[in-house]
C-alpha positions, 0 to 999 in steps of 0.5 A: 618513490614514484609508485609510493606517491601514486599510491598516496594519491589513490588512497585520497582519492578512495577516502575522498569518494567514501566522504562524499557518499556519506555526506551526500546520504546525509544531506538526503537526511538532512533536506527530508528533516527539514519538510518534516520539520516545516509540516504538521504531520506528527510521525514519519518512517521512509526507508530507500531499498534495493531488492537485497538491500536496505540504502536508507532507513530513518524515523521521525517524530512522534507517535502521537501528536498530543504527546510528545515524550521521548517515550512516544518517539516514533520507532523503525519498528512501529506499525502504519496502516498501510491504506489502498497499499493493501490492494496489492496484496489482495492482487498478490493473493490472488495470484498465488492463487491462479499459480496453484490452478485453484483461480484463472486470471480470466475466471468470472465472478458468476463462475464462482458466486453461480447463485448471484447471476440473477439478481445482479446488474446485466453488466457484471456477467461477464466480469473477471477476476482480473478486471475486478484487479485492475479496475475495469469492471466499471465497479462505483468507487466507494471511496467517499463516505457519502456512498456508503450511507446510501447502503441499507446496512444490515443489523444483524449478521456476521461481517463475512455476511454484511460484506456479501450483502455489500458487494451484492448491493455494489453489484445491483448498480448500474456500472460507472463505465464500461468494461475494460475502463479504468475507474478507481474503486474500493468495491472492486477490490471487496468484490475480487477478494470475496471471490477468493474466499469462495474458492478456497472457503477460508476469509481474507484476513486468514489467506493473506496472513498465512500467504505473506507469512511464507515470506517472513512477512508480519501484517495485522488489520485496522488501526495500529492503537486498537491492538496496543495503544503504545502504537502510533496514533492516526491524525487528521486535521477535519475539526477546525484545521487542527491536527487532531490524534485519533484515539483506538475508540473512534468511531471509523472504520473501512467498513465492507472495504477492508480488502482495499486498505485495512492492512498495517505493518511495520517498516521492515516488514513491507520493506520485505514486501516491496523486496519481494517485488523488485526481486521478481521483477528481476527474474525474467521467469517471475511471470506473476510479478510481471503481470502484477506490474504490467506496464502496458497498463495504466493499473495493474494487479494493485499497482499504479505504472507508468514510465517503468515505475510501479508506485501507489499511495494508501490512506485512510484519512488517518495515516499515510503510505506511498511506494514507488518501485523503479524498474529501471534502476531497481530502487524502490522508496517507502513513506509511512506518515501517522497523518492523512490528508493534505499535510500528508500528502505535501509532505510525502511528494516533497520528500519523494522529489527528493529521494527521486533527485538522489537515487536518479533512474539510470 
């Protein structure tokens, strides 16, 4: 009788602790449902991952602002771009690079681009493909428009060729700092990725596409709208403050820069990104994810790192993406907002502060 009572207690006990689990899990959802409810941002995916599994994976909202029907309801599925994120893909290339022996991390640019060493600035000779990772090469940032109307953009020629023209523009200016400074550039990223296509004569867009496809990873390049309009709509709110949705015929793109944020993907997709990552930040023979997530840096190859998390954010202005991978407990959070901005950004540290309270560093 005894034994049977035991029993009783311990089968309580058991479907005591699966309830709290699954209200807890809910009350995550719940306290992310109500900051989105409170912010403008139209349309939201995040999801919560292990390197082998998937905790948490939700959406929210519409995929544009300007209609809001069930047919416009945001999907898991649907695409984002993914803004500066894609640095760490382009860090990621040109580590699969080095691992063939096509690259060395310490390669410099005038190694590759010999025709270049004369007309460019004294400062970038010695410049190496890893501080052009890492942003210590003292490269301008080319983050702010402003920058870019003070480049006499060519008329004529293929992208490839006004991409060269840009970064040979970038590299006639005097640097912004010292070598082996961090200073946070966009340039720098176009820079290292023009080296990429030197060595191996293929464009970016091409290397990355066929590299993340080995994984089973679905990427395309700018806007989500401009490949099917049924996608989610960009939004920010520069007119009067109001959130305004971006139609696929606006005038804006990243310009000379792509290599720095032009990438859009799907939830799922980056969700076996960011696996990728804690899979081989678990294996102590993964010396490329070690260096990509140095963290005896303040950037690493794509990757912001302190206090054993890697994280990063990525925008355009027009959508909104963070990542943040915990080496600790090996749990990662993924945020896609249809918006940029500052609704964006609230919404997005809110939600993080909450996700960060639920799956604490152990």
């Amino acid at each position: 009788m005894y034994s049977t009572y035991l029993f009783m207690r311990i089968i309580l006990f058991l479907l005591l602790s699966v309830n709290f689990f699954l209200s807890s899990d809910a009350q995550v959802k719940h306290l992310i449902q109500q900051q989105f409810n409170s912010s403008r941002v139209p349309g939201m995916v995040y999801a919560v991952v292990k390197a082998d599994t998937i905790i948490e994976m939700h959406s929210l909202g519409f995929r544009r602002a300007d209609k809001q029907t069930p047919e416009q309801v945001i999907q898991i599925n649907d695409w984002f771009l993914i803004g500066s994120n894609t640095k760490a893909m382009t860090a990621y290339l040109a580590g699969k690079l080095v691992e063939k022996g096509v690259l060395a991390w310490d390669t410099r640019l005038v190694e590759v681009l010999p025709h270049w060493q004369d007309t460019i600035h004294q400062a970038y000779q010695s410049v190496t493909l890893w501080q052009l990772l890492t942003l210590t090469a003292g490269v301008p940032a080319f983050t702010a428009g402003t920058e870019f109307t003070k480049f006499p953009k060519p008329a004529t020629g293929t992208i490839a060729e006004k991409r060269k023209l840009f970064a040979q523009y970038v590299l006639q200016q005097p640097p912004v700092n010292a070598a082996g400074v961090f200073h946070y550039s966009n340039a720098s990223y176009s820079i290292a990725a023009l080296m990429l296509e030197a060595v191996t004569g293929n464009t970016w867009e091409n290397l990355l596409t066929e590299e993340l496809k080995k994984e089973g990873i679905q990427i395309q390049f700018g806007w989500p709208n401009r490949i099917h309009v049924e996608q989610p709509w960009g939004h920010w709110a520069l007119v009067n403050n109001k959130i305004t949705a971006l139609s696929p015929t606006v005038n804006y793109r990243l310009s000379f820069v792509e290599r720095a944020g032009d990438v859009n993907t799907g939830l799922p997709d980056y969700i076996k990104w960011i696996q990728l990552h804690l899979k081989g930040l678990q294996q102590p023979d993964n010396l490329l994810m070690k260096k990509l997530h140095d963290t005896t840096l303040t950037y690493a190859g794509g990757w912001a790192v302190k206090n054993g998390v890697s994280y990063h954010n990525g925008s355009d202005g027009a959508f909104y993406v963070t990542a943040e991978l915990n080496h600790k407990n090996g749990i990662a959070f993924i945020m896609m907002a249809n918006c940029g901005g500052k609704d964006a950004n609230e919404l997005i540290a809110n939600c993080l502060q909450i996700l960060r309270e639920a799956y604490p560093s152990k």
